[in-house]
Backbone as a chain_set.jsonl record, in Angstrom:
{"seq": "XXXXXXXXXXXXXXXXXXXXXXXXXXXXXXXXXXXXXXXXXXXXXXXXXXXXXXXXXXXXXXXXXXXXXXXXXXXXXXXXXXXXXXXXXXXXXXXXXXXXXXXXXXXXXXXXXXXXXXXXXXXXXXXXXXXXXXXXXXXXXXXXXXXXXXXXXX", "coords": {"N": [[-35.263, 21.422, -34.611], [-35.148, 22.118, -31.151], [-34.5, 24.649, -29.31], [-31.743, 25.126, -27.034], [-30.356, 25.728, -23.497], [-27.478, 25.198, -21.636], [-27.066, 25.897, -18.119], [-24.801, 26.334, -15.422], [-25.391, 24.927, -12.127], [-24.002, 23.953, -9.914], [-21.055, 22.366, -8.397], [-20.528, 19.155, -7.742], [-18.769, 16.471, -5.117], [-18.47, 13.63, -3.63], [-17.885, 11.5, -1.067], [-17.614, 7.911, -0.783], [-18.159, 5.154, 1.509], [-15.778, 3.079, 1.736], [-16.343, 0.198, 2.471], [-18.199, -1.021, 0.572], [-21.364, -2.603, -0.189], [-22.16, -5.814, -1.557], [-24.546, -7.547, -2.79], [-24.566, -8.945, -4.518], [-25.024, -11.188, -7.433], [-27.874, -10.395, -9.562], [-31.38, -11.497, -10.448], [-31.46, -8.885, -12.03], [-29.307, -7.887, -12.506], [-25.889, -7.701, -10.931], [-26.159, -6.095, -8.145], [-25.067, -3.405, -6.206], [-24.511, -1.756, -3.246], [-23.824, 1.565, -2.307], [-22.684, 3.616, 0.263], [-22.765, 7.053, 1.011], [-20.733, 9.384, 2.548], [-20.325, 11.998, 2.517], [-19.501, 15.02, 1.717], [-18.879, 17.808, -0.62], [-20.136, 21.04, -1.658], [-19.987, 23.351, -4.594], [-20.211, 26.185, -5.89], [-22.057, 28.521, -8.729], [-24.814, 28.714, -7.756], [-25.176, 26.78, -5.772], [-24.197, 26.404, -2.863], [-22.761, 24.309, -0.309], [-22.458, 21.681, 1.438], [-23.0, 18.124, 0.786], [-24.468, 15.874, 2.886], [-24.42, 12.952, 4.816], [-25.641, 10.875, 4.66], [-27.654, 8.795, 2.728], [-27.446, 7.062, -0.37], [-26.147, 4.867, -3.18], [-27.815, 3.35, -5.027], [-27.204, 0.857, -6.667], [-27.024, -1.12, -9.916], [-25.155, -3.197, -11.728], [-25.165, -4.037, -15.297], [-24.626, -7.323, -17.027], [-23.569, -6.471, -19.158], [-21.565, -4.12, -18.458], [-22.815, -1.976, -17.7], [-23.301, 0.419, -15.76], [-26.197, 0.979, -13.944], [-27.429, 3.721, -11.851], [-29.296, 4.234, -8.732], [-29.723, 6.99, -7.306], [-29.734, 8.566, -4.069], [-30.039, 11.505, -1.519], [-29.055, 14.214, 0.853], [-28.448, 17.859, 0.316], [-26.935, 20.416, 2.433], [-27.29, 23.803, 2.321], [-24.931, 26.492, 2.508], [-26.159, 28.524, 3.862], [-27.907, 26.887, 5.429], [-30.592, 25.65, 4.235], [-32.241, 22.587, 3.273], [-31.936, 20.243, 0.839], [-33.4, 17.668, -0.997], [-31.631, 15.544, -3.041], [-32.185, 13.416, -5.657], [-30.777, 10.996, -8.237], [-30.966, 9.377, -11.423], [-29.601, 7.631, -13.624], [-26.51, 6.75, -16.017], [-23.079, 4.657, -15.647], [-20.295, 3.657, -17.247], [-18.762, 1.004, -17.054], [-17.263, -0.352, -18.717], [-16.444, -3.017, -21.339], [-16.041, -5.569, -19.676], [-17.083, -4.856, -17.253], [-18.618, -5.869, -15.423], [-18.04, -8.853, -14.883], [-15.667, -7.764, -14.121], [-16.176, -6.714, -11.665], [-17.654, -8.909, -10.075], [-14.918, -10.226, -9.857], [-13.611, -9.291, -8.182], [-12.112, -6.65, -9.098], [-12.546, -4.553, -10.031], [-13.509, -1.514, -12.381], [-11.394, 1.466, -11.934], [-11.816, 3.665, -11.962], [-14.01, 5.409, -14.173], [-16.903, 7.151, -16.358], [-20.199, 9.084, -15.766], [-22.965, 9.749, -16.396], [-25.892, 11.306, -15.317], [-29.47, 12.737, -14.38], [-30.481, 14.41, -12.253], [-32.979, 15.294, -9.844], [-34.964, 17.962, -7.528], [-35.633, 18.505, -4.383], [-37.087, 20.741, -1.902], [-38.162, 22.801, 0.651], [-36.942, 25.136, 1.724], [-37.619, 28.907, 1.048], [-35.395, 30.658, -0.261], [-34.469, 28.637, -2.01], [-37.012, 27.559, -4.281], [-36.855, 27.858, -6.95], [-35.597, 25.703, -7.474], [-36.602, 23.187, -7.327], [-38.196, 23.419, -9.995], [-36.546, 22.563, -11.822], [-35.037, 20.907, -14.174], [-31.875, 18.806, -14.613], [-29.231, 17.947, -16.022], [-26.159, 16.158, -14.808], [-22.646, 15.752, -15.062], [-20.117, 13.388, -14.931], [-17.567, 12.031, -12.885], [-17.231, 8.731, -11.556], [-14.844, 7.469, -8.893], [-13.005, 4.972, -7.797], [-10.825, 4.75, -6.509], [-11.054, 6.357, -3.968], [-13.009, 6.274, -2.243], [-15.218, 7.717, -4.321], [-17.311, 9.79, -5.968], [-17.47, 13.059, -8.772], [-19.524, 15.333, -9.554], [-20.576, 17.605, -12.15], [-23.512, 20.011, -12.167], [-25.584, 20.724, -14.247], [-28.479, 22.752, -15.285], [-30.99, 22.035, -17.293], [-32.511, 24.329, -20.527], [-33.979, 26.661, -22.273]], "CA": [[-34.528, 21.268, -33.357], [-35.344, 22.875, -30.075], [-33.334, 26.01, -28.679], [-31.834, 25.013, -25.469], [-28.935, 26.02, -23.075], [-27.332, 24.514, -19.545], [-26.538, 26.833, -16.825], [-23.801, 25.482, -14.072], [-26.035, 25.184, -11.266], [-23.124, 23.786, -9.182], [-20.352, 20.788, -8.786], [-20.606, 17.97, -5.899], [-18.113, 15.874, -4.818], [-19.252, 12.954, -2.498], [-16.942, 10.89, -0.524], [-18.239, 6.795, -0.148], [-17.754, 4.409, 2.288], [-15.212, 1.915, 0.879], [-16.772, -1.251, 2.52], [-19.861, -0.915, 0.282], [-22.428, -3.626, -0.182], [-22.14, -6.423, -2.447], [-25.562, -8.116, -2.557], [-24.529, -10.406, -5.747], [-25.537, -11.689, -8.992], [-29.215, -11.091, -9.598], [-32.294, -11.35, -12.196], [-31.48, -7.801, -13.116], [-27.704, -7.761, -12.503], [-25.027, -7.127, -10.204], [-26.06, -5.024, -6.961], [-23.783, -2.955, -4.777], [-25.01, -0.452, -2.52], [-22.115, 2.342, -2.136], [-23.118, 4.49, 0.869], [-22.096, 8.443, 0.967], [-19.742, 9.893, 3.548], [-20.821, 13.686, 2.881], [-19.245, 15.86, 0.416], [-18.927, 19.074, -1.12], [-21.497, 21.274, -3.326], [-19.697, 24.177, -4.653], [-20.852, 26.611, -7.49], [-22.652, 29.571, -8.55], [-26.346, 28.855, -7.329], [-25.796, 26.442, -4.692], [-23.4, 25.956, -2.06], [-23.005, 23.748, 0.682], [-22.644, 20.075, 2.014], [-23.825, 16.639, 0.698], [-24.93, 15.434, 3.928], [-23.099, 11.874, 5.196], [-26.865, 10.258, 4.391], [-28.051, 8.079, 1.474], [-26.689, 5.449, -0.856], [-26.226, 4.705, -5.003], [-28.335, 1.367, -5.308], [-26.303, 0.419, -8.051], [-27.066, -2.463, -10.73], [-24.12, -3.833, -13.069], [-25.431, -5.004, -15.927], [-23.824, -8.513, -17.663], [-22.654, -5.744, -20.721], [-20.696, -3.384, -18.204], [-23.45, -0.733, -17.861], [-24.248, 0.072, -14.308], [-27.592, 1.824, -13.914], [-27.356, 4.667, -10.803], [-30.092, 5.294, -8.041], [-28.591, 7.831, -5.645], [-30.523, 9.485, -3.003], [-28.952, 11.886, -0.688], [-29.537, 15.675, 0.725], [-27.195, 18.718, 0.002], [-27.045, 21.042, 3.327], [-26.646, 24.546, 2.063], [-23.995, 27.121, 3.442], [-27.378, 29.224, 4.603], [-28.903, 26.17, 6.047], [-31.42, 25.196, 4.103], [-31.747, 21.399, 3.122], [-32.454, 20.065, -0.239], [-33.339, 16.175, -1.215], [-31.914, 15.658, -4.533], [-32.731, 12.181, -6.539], [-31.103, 10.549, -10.055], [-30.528, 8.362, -12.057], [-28.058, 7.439, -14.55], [-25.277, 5.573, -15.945], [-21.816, 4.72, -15.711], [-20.1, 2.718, -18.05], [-17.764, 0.341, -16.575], [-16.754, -1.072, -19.91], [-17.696, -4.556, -21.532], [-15.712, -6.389, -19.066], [-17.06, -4.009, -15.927], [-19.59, -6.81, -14.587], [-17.158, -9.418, -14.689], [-14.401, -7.515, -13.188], [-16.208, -6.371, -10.388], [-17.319, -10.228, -9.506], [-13.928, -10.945, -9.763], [-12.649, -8.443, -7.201], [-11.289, -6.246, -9.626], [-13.369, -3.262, -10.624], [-12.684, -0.155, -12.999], [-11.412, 2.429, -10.519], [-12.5, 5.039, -12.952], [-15.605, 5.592, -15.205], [-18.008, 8.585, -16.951], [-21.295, 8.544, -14.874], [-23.737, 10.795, -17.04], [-27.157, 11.219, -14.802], [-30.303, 13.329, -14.486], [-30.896, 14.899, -11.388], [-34.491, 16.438, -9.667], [-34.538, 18.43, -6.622], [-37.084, 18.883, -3.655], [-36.76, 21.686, -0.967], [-39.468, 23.757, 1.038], [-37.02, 26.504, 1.69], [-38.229, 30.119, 0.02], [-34.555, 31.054, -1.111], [-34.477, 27.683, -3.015], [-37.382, 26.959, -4.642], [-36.71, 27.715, -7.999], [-34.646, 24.061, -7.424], [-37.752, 22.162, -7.654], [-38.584, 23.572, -11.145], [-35.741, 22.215, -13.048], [-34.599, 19.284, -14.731], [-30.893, 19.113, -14.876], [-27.966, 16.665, -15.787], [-25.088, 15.458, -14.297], [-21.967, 14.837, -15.77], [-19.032, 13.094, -14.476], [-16.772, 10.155, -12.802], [-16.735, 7.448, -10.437], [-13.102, 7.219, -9.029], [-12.824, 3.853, -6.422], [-9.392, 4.436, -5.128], [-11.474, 7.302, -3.154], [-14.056, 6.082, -3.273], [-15.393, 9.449, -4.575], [-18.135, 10.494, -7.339], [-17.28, 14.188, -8.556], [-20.139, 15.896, -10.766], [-20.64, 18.785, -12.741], [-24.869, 19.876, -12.488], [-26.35, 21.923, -15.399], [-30.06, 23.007, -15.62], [-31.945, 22.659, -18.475], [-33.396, 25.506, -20.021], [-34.404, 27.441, -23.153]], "C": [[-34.955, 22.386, -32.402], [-34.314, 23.709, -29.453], [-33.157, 25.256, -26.924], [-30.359, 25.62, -25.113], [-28.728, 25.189, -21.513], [-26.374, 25.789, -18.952], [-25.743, 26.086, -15.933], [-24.649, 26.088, -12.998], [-24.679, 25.218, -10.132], [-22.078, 22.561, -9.499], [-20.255, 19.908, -7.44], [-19.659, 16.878, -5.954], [-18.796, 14.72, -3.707], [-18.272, 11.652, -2.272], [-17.916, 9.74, -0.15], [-17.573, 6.326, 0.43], [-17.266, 3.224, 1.22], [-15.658, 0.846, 1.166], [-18.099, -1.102, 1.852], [-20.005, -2.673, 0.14], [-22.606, -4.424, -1.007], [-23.514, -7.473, -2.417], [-25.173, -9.151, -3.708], [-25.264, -10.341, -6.922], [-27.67, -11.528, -8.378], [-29.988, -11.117, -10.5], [-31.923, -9.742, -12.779], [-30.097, -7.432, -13.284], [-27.067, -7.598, -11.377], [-25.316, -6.25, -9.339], [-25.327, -5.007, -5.804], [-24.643, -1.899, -4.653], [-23.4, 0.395, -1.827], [-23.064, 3.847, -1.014], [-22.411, 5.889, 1.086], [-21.777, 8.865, 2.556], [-19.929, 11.215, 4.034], [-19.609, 14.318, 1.57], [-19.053, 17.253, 0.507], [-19.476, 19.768, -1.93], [-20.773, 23.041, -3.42], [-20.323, 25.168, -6.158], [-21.918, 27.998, -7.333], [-23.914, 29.978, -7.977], [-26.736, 28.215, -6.093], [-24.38, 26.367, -3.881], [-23.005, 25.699, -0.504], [-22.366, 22.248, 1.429], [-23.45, 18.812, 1.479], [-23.485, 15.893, 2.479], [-24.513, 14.098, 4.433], [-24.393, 10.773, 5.411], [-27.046, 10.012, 2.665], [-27.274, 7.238, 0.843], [-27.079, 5.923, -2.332], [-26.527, 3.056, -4.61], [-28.276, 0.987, -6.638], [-26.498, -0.852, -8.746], [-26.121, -2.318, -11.767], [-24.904, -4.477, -13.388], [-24.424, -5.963, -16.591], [-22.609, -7.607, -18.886], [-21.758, -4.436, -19.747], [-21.27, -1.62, -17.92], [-23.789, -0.497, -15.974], [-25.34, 1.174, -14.404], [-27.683, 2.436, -12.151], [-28.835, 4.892, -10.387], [-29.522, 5.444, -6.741], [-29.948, 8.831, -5.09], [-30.123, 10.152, -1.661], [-29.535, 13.839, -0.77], [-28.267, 16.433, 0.919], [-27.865, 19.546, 1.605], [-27.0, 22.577, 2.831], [-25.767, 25.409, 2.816], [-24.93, 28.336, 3.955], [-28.046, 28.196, 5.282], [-30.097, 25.103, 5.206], [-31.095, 23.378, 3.203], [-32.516, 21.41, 1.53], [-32.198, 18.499, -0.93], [-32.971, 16.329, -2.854], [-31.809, 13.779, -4.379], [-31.92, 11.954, -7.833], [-30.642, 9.344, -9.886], [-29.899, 8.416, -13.148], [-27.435, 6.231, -14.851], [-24.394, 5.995, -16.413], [-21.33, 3.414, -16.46], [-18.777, 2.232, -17.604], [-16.675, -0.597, -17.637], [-17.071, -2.471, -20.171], [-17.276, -5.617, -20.469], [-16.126, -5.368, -17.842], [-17.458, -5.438, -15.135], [-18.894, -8.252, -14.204], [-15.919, -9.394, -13.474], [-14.44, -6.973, -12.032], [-16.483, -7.526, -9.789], [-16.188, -10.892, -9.071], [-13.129, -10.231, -8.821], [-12.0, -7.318, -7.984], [-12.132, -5.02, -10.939], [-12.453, -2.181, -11.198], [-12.519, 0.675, -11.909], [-11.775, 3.562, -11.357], [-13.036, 5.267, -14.135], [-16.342, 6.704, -15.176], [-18.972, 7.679, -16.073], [-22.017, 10.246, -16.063], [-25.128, 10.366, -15.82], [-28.153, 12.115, -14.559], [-31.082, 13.509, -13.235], [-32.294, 15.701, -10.918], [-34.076, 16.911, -7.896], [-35.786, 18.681, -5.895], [-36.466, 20.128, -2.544], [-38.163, 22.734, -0.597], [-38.738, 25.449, 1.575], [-37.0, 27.886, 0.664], [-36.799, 30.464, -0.393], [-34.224, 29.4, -2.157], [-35.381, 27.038, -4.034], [-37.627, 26.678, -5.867], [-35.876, 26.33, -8.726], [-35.339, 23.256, -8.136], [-38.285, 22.896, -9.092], [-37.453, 23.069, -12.163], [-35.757, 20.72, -13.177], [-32.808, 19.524, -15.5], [-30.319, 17.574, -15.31], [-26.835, 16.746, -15.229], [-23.757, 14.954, -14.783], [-20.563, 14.822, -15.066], [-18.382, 11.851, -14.051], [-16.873, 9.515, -11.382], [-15.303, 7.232, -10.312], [-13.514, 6.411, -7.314], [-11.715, 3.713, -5.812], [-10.139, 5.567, -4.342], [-11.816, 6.956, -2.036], [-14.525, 7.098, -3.244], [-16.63, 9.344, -5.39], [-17.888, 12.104, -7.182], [-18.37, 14.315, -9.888], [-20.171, 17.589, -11.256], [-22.427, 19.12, -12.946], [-25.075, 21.124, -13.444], [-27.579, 21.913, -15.587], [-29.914, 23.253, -16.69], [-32.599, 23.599, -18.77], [-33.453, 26.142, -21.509], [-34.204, 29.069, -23.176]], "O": [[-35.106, 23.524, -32.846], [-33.241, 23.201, -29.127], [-33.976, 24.992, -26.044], [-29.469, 25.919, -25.909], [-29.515, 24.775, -20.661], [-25.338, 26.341, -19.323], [-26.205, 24.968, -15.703], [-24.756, 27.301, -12.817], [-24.349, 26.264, -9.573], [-22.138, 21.888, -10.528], [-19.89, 20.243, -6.313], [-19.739, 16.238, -7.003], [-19.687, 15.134, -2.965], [-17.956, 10.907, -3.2], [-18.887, 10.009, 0.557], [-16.377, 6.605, 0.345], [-17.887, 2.656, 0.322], [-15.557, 0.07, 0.216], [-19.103, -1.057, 2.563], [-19.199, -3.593, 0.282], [-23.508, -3.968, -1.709], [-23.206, -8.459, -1.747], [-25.649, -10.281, -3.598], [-26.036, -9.442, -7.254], [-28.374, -12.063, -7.521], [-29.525, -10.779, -11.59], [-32.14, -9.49, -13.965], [-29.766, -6.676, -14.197], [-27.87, -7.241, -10.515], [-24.686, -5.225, -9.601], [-25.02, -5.798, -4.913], [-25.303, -1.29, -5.495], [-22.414, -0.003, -1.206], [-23.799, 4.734, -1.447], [-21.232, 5.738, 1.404], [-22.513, 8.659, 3.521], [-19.835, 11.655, 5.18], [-19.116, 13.652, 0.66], [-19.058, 17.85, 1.584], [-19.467, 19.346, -3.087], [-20.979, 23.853, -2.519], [-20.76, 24.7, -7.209], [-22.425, 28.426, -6.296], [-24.212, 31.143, -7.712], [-27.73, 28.454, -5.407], [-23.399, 26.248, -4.615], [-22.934, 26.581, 0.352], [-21.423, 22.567, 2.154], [-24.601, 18.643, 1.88], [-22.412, 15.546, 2.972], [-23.358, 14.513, 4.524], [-24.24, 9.871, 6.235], [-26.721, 10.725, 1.717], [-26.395, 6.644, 1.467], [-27.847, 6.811, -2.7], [-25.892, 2.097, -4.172], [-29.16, 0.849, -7.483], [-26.091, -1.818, -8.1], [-26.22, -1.436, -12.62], [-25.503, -5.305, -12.701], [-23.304, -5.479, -16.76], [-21.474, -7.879, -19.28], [-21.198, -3.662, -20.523], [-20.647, -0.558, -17.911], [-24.419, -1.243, -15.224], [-25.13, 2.219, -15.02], [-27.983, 1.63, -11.27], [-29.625, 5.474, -11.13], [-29.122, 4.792, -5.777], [-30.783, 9.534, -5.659], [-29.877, 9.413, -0.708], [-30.047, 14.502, -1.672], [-27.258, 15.986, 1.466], [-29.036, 19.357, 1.933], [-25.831, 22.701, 3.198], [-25.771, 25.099, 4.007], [-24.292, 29.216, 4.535], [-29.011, 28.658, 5.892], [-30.362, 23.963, 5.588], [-30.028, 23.054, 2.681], [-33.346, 22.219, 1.114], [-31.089, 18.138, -1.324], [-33.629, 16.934, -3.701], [-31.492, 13.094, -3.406], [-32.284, 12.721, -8.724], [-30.202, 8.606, -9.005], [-29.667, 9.534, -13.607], [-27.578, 5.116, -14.349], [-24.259, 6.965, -17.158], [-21.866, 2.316, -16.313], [-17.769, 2.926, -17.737], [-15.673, -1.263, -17.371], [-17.819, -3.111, -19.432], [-18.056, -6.554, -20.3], [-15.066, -4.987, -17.346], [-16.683, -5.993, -14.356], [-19.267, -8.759, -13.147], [-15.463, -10.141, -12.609], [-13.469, -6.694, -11.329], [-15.759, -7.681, -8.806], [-16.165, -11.807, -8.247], [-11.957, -10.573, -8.663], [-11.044, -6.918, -7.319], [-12.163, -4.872, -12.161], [-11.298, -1.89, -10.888], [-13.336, 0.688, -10.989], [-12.068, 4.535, -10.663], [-12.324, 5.296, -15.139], [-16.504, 7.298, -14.111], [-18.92, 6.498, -15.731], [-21.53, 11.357, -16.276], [-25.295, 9.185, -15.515], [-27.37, 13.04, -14.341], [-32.155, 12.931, -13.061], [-32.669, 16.667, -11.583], [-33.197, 16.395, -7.205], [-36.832, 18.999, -6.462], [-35.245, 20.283, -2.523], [-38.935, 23.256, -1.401], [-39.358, 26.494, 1.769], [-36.39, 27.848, -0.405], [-37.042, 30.737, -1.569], [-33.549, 29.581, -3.17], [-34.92, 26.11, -4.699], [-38.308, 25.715, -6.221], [-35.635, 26.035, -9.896], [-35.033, 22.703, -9.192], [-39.487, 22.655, -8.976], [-37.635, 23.27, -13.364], [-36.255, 19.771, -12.57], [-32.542, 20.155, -16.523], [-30.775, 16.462, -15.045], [-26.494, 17.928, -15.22], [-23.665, 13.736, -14.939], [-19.95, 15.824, -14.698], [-18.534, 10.784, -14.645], [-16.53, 10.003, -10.305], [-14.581, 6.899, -11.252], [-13.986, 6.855, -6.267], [-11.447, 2.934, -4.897], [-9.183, 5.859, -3.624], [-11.224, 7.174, -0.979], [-14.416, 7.71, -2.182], [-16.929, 8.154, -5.291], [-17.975, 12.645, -6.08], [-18.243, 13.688, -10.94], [-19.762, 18.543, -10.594], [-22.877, 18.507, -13.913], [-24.707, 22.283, -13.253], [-27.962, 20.899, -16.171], [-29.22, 24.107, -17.241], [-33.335, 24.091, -17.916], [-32.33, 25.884, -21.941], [-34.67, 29.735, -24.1]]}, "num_chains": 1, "name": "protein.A"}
């Protein structure tokens, strides 16, 4: 087994727009697009703003799995910007895919996901060298996502 540890990079909160995007049944499942409002990035390494830009292009699968791509930039409280990227999933349970067709979605679910980070400014760029995860919930009476980010690391 490999020696590893996670560091709390930070925690983000991100406020969606409740009319999100129901595109429908398709060959790979269930897509909703849930667009972000802006947020909060608080924590020991970064802190700042999720920006009121990007979207989770979200697929429910038939078994209740939805599969997360979110794309969206954090502002920091110095300025500088930083594109982060993941992917993931949230488990809506075996009846999720169902019960969101039917009007009647989980309002709250684990979202585990695996975050990367881009940024050109010089107090951040130790960003772009990690590989972190993500762990936390989807809550739809918000509509909200709140995470917890931890770098990987040895």
């Amino acid at each position: 087994m490999y020696p590893y540890k996670l560091d709390h990079i930070f925690s983000f909160k991100a406020g969606l727009n409740p009319d999100f995007e129901v595109i429908g049944p398709t060959p790979e499942g269930l897509r909703v697009n849930f667009y972000i409002t802006g947020g909060e990035v608080t924590g020991p390494r970064v802190q700042g703003q999720c920006l009121p830009v990007g979207a989770d292009w979200l697929t429910i699968r038939p078994d209740g799995v939805a599969i997360l791509d979110v794309r969206t930039t954090i502002k920091t409280h110095d300025d500088a910007l930083i594109y982060m990227t993941y992917q993931g999933v949230a488990d809506l349970g075996e009846e999720g895919y169902q019960q969101f067709l039917d009007g009647n979605p989980a309002m709250k679910f684990p979202i585990h996901t695996a975050p990367r980070f881009l940024t050109s400014h010089e107090s951040y760029l130790w960003i772009n060298r990690l590989q972190c995860i993500k762990i936390g919930e989807g809550d739809l009476t918000g509509p909200m996502a709140a995470y917890d980010v931890y770098a990987l690391g040895s």
